[in-house]
N, C-alpha and C positions, 0 to 999 in steps of 0.2 A: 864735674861739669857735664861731662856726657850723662851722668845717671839726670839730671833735670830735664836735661834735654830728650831725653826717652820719655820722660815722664809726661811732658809738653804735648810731646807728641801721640802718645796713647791716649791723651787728654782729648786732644782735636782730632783724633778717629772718631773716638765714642759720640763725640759734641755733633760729629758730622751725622752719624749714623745714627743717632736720634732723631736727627732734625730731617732724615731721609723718611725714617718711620712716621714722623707728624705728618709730611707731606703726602705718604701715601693714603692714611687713614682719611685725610681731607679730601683724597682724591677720590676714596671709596664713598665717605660718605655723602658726597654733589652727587654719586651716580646711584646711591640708596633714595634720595629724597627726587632724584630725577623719575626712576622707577616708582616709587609710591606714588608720586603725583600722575604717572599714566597711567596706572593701576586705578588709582580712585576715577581719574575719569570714564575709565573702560570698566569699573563697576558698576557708575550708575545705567549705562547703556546693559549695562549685564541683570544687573538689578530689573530694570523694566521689560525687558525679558522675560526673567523669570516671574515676572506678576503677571505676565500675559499668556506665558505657559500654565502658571499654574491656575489661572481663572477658565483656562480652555480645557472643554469637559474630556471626561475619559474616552480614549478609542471607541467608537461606537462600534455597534454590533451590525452593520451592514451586509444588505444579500447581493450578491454580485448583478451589478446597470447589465441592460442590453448595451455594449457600448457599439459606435457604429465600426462598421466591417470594416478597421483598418490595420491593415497585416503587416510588421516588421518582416519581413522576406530574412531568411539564413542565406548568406552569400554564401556562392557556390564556390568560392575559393579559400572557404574558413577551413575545407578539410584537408590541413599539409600531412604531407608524413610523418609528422610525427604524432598526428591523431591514429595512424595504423602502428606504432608501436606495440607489442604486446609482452605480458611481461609473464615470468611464469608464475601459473597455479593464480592468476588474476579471477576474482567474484565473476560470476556468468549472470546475464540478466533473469533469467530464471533460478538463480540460484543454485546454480550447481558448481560442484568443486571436484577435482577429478581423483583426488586423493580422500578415500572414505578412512572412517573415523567409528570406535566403538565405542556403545553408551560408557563402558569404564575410563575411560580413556578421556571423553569428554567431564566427567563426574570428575574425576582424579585431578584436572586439572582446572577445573573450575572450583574446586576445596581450595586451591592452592591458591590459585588467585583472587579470590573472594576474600582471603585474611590479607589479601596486602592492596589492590587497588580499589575494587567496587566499596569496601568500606574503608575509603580514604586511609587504609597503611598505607608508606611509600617504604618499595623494596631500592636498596641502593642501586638495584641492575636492572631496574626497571627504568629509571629517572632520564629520562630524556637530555641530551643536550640542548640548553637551550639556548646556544648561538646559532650552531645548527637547525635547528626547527625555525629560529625567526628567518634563518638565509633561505629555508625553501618554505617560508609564510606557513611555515605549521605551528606558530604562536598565536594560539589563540590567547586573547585579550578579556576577560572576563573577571566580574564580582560578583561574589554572592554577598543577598543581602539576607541573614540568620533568620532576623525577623518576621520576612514574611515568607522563606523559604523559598527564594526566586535568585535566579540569575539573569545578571546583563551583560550581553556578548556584544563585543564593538569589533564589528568586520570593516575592513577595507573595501575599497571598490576591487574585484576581482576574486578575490578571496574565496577559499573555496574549505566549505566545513564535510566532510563526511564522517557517516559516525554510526553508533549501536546506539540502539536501547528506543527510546520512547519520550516526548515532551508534548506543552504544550508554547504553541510557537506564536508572539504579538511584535507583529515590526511595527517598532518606535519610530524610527526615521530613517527613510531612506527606501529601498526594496532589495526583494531576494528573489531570487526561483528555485523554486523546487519540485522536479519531476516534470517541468515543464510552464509550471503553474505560479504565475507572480502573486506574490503577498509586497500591499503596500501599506505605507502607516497611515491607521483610520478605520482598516478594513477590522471584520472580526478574529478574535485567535484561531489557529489550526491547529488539533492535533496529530504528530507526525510518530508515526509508527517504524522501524527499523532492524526488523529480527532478524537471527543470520537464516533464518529458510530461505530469502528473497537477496540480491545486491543492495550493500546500503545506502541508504538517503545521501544526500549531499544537500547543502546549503550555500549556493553562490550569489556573493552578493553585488548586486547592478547599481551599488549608488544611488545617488539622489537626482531626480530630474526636475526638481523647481528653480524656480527661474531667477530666486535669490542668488547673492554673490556670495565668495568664502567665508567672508567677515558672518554676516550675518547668519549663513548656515553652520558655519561651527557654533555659533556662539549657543544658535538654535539647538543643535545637537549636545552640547555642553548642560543648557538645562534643563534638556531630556534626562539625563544623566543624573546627573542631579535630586530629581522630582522622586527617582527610583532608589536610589541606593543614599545608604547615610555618609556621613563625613568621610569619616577615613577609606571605606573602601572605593568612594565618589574620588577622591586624590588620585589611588593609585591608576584608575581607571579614568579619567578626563583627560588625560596626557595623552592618551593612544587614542582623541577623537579628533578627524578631522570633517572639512564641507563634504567629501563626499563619501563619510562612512556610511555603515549601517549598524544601527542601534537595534538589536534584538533583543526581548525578557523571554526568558525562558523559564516554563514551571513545572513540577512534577506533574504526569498525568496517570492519575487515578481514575478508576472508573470500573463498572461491575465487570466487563471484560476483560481486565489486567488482572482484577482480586483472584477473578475465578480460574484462571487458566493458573495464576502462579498457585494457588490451594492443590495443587494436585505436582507430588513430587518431581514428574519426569518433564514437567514444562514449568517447572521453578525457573529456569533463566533463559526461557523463551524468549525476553527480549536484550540477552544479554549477548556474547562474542562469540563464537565458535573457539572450535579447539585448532584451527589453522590459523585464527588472529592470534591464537594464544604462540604457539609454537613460532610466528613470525614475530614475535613481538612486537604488534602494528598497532598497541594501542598507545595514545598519548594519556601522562598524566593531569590532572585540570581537577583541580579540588572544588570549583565551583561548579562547572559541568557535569561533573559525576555526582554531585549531589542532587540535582536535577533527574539524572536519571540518562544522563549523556557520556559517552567514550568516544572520543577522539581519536580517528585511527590514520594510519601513515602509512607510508610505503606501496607497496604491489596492492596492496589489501586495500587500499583506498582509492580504487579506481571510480569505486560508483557505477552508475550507469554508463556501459561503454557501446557506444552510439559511430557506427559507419560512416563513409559519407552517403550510400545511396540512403541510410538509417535519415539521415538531416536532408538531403535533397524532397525522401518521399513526406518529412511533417511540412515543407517548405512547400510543396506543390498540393498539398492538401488543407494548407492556409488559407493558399492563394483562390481552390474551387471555393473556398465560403465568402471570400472574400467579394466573389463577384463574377468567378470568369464563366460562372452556370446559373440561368434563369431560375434553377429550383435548386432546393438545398440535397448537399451533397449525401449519398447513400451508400458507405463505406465498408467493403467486406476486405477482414482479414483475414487470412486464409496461412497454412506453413503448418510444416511437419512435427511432430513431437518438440518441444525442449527449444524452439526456435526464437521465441523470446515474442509470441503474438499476443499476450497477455499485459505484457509490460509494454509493449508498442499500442497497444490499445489505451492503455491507463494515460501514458504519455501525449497520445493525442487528444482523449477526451480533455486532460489539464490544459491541453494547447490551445483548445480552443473553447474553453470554458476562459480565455483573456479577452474573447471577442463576443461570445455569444454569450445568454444566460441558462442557458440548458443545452444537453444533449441528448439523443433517447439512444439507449442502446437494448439491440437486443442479442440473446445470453440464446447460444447454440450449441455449445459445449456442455454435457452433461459430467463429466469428470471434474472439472475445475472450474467452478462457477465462480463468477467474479462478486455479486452481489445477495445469491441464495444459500441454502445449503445444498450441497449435488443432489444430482438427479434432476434438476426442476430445470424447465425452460419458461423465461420470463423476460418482461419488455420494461425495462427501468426507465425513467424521464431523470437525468444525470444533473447536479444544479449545485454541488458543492465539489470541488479536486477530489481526489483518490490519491491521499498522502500512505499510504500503507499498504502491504500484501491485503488481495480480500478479505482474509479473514477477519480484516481491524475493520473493514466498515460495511459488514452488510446492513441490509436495510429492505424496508417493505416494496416492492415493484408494485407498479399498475396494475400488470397482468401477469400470471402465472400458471403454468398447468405442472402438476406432477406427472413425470416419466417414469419415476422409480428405480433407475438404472443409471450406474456409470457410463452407459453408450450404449449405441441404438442400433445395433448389431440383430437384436432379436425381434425389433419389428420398425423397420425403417420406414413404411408407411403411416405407422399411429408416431412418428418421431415429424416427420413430413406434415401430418395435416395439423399437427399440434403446433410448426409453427406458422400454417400458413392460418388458424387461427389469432395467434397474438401479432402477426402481423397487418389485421384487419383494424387492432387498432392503434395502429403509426397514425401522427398528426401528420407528418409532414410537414412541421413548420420549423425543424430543429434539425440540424445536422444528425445523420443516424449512423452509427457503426453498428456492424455485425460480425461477433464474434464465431470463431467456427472449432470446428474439434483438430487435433492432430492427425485423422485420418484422414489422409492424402492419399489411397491406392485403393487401386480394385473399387468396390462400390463406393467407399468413401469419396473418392473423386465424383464419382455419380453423384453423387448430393450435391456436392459444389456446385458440380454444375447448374444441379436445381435450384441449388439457394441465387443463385445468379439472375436465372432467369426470371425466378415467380416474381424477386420483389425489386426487381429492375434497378439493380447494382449499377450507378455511373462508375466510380470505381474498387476497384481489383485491388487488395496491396497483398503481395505473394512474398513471405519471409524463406529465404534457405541458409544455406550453410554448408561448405565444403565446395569441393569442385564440382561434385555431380549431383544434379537436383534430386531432393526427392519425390520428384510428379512434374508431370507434365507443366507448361506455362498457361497459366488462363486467360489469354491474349483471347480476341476481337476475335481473330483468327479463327482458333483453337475452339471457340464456343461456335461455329458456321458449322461445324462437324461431329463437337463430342456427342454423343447421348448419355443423358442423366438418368436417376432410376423413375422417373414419372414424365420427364420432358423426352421431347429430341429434338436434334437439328429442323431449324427451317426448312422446308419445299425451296430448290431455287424456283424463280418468276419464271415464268417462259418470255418470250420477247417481245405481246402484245402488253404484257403485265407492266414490263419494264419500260414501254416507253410511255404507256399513259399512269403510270404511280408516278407520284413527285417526292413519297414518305424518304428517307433513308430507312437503313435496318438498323435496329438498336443497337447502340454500342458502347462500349465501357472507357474508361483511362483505367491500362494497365501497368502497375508500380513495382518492381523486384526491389526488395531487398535483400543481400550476402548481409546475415549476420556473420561479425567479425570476432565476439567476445569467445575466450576461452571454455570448451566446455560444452561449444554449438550442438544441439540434439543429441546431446547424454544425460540422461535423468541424474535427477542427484543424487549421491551417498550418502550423505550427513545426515545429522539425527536435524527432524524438521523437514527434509526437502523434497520427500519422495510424496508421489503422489496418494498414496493408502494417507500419510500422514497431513499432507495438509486438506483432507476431507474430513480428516477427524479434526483440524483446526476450526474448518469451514463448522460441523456441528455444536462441537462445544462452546465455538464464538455465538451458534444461534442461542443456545439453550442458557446461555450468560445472563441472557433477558431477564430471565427471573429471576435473579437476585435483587435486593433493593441494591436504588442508586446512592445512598448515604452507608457513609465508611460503619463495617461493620465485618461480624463472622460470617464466612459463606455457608451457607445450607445447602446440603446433598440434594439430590434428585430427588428422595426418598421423602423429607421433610416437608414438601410442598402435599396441600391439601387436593387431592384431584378431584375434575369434575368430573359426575357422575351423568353420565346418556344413555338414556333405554336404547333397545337393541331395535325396538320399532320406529323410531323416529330416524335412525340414520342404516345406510349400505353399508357394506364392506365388499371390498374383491381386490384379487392380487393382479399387480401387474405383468410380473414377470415370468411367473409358470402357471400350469393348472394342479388345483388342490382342492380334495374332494370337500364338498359342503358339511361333514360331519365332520373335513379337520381342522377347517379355515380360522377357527378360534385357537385351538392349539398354537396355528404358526402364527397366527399377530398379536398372543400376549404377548409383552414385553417387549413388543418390537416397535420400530417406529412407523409410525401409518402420515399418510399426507391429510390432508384438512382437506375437504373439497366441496365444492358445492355444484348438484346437481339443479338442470331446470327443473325438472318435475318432482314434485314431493313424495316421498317414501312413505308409502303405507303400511308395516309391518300388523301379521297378525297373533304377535306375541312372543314369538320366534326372532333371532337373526334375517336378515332381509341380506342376499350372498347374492352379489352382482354376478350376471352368466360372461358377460364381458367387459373390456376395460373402456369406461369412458373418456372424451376429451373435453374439461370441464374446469373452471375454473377452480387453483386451488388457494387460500387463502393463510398456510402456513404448515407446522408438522406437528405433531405431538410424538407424544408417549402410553401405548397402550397399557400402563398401569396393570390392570386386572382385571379379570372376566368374572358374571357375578352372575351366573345360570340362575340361581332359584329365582333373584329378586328383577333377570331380566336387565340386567346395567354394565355400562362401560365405565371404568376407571381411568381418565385424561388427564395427563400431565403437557399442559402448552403453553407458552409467553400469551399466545393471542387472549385479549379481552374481553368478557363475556359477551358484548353487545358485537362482536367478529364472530365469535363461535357460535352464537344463537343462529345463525345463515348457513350451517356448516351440516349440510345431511348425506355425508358418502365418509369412509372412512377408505383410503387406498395403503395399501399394503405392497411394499418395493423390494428390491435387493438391498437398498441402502440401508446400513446395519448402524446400528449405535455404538460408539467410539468405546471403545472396552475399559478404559479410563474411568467411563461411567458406572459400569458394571463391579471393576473388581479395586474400589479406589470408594466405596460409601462409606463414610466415616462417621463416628457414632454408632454402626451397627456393635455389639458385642458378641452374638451367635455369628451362624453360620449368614454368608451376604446370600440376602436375595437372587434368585435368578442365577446365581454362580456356584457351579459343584463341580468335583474330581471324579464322583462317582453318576458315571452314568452309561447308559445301552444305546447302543445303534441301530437295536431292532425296533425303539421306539419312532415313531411317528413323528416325523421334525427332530429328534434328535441330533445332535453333534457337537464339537466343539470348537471354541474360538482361535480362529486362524491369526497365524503369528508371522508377519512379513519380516524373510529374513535378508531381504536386499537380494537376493541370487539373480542374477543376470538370464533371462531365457536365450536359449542354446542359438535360437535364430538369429539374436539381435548380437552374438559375438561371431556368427560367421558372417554377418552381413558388415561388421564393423573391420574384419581379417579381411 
């Protein structure tokens, strides 16, 4: 009796707990056919969408509207304490790191990490946690799509990418800034340059500002998404899109400037890490980024551009004079000591205000580190596209140009003076203008400032320092009633018949201080890339990249190119920098680099060399390469990017201190003899002889008692 009644009862458990299971399945599947049917209806809305994306053309290729002068203001309470945090061994905005690095040491460990991250190995002690990276938003979201060899990066609003290496950058939906410089979807691609000689790029993304609601801007950004990437990787990747992402394609950027610089051993990973991101482990892993050509980096090491507050008050009050508070457009000298970061405050504003305006002119006062030439040259650029990269990624052809021939103007500061009050004659004046200036701040240096103030009637002043004690005086209102310059001086005061019938005021300026704050404030750099000898030889070999073709292909040496031939009667020659007798003036400028220049009066040789007695101030229209000298038949041998129908104008040959990057010289490949130009044996007693100086970083003796 009891055994039935067990049986009974195990019976009606089982009967029950089936009948629980039917009940639940029923309950799942009303909430399966409840979801499909709001899925089909949110498809067809998704569907026509997508027929409306995809019928609307590809991102056009637009040049930046004058748009009208209206300025987002930086509130002056954006900078808390914990924008002055600093961290140690933080990127300097010029690039400096305060712990130097040997080329072995950088090679050594660049082998090492080349087999496991840059060619997508993953080392297990490399791999990032990735709870942690999504808690502090270092999860970048990203797919590659094989096919067409592109990524698409899906940022949040706020989000902040910094990073190595090199792309090219098309906001899909939504906007970013970078350097300053907003990229919106519609506008053309940019390519963004990020090598460790400079602090790297960063990519923060601003969200979407139309006027759509969520619904429809996700759904918008959904088949963006979509259009770009295939099935599966579109999956992984549409989850992490919301209304106020931004939608980035990112693509490899090749171009005869990246082939050529990487063809030459010792700037193979020019656009790759240093060996401090290496040793901090600050790089993120991202198998679709780095296939682009992108490293993701974290920690100290991804500070980016580290910007003051008086850094954001002075772009915020130099908005604001374009915006309107000055009848005529503003005329901006930057001014600050060595290493002070007035290169990268320049680049920064020009992108600031390349939101509001569609040009900028700037003109290039610094002969050691030219922003848009190769050194040596003083020139007047009209600005119309951002500056996403250290100079040496984007030079380009100026308006006006003269060659100096020289690192700095130490040796004739009057032919440095009338040269530029030349290319200052041709300013519009219809474009906001910066003027860049050298790091010499003392003694005569300050002299100049002063003059450059005065001749081209500077509204304002922006004076970058660092530390507690300046290094020069303040160029206040003040300051300028009194100094004397090397060509100017102080006003006459009025006497007190002057003063009461003049109604003028005396000209006067807005004076801007900035404390730079970043780590590393006016110390040159150490690393390999950051010193000034080296990014001059950037600066040339990014010029002479020219001539390579623009289609993917083998690089050809210097040597390969066919030169053009110019009788010796039709153009000058003469040296800038020293005097050298006429019977040896050919001696010192084979091989050497000469500037292009064009005098007004035509050269009449009478079979001979035609040897300038002095240096003119004359337009110059690019650089070559003296090639060879060809006495019997009377010819020069040029090697230059410039176009025949540029060079046919071209009758002065200038001859400088600026040397050719030795990279060029002892780096020609294909030679099998001895290289051209380059020997072990040779005499001093010769005429021009000597050999190639080897910068070993050594610090001069003054600049560590001044730093004690």
């Amino acid at each position: 009796m009891t055994m039935k009644v067990q049986n009974v009862s195990s019976r009606s458990q089982r009967d029950q707990r089936n009948a629980t299971k039917r009940h639940g399945k029923n309950k799942w599947l009303k909430k399966l056919r409840n979801l499909d049917s709001a899925l089909s209806s949110a498809s067809s809305g998704t569907a026509k969408l997508e027929q409306q994306i995809a019928k609307r053309e590809k991102p056009r290729l637009k040049r930046l509207k004058k748009y009208a002068k209206h300025v987002t203001l930086i509130p002056e309470n954006s900078c808390t304490e914990e924008r002055k945090v600093t961290f140690a061994h933080v990127h300097t905005n010029g690039g400096t790191e305060l712990e130097g690095s040997c080329n072995s040491e950088d090679s050594q460990e660049w082998s090492a990490y080349a087999k496991s991250v840059l060619q997508n190995g993953v080392e297990s002690s490399t791999l990032p946690d990735t709870e942690q990276l999504e808690k502090d938003g270092l999860q970048y979201h990203s797919q590659l799509d094989h096919a067409q060899n592109r990524a698409v990066l899906v940022l949040q609003q706020g989000q902040v990418l910094c990073f190595r290496g090199k792309c090219l950058l098309t906001c899909l939906y939504g906007r970013v800034e970078v350097v300053g410089f907003t990229i919106e979807e519609g506008q053309q691609s940019y390519p963004l340059f990020s090598p460790p000689s400079h602090c790297p790029l960063t990519i923060t993304a601003l969200g979407n500002n139309s006027n759509k609601n969520k619904k429809e801007g996700r759904l918008e950004a959904k088949a963006i998404v979509r259009k770009y990437l295939s099935s599966e990787p579109c999956k992984r990747l549409i989850s992490e899109v919301e209304s106020d992402s931004c939608v980035l394609l990112l693509e490899p950027l090749d171009t005869p400037l990246t082939r050529f610089l990487s063809s030459f051993s010792e700037l193979h990973e020019v656009f790759g890490v240093n060996s401090r991101e290496l040793r901090s482990q600050a790089t993120i892993y991202n198998p679709a980024l780095s296939a682009v050509g992108v490293t993701a980096l974290r920690g100290p090491c991804a500070q980016g551009l580290v910007m003051s507050c008086s850094y954001r008050e002075a772009l915020s009050s130099l908005l604001s004079a374009w915006a309107g508070e000055f009848d005529s457009c503003p005329i901006i000298l930057v001014c600050g000591g060595k290493n002070s970061g007035k290169s990268t405050f320049s680049r920064h504003l020009i992108n600031s205000l390349l939101n509001h305006t569609a040009s900028v002119e700037y003109l290039e006062c610094d002969l050691g580190q030219t922003e848009f030439t190769p050194p040596g040259c003083l020139s007047l650029s009209t600005v119309t596209e951002p500056l996403l990269g250290p100079p040496f990624t984007h030079l380009r052809d100026p308006e006006h140009m003269v060659y100096y021939g020289q690192s700095d103007c130490q040796a004739d500061i009057d032919r440095y003076l009338e040269s530029l009050k030349s290319l200052w004659r041709h300013c519009s004046g219809e474009s906001p203008v910066i003027i860049n200036t050298m790091g010499w701040v003392k003694g005569q240096g300050f002299q100049i400032l002063v003059d450059l103030i005065r001749l081209f009637s500077v509204t304002h002043v922006v004076q970058l320092s660092y530390g507690d004690i300046p290094q020069c005086q303040h160029l206040t209102p003040d300051c300028l009633r009194t100094a004397h310059g090397w060509q100017t001086h102080p006003p006459t005061p009025p006497t007190l018949t002057e003063e009461s019938t003049s109604h003028l005021a005396v000209r006067s300026h807005v004076f801007i201080n900035i404390l730079s704050e970043f780590e590393g404030a006016g110390t040159s750099g150490k690393m390999r890339h950051q010193r000034s000898n080296e990014l001059r030889d950037l600066a040339l070999l990014s010029y002479f990249s020219q001539l390579q073709s623009t289609d993917p292909g083998p690089i050809r040496p210097l040597h390969c190119f066919i030169p053009y031939q110019v009788p010796h009667s039709s153009v000058a020659i003469g040296v800038t920098h020293c005097e050298v007798a006429p019977n040896h003036i050919l001696y010192a400028a084979n091989a050497s680099l000469v500037g292009l220049c064009c005098l007004s009066e035509k050269v009449m040789g009478r079979g001979g060399p035609v040897v300038l007695s002095q240096t003119p101030i004359c337009q110059c229209v690019g650089l070559g390469v003296l090639r060879g000298v060809d006495m019997a038949q009377g010819l020069y041998f040029l090697i230059t990017p410039l176009s025949p129908s540029v060079l046919r104008h071209v009758n002065c040959l200038l001859l400088g201190e600026i040397t050719l990057p030795k990279l060029l010289l002892t780096m020609q490949h294909g030679v099998e003899a001895e290289l051209p130009y380059v020997t072990t044996d040779y005499s001093f007693e010769l005429t021009g002889a000597g050999k190639l100086h080897v910068f070993k970083g050594l610090t001069r003796p003054g600049f560590l008692k001044s730093n004690n």
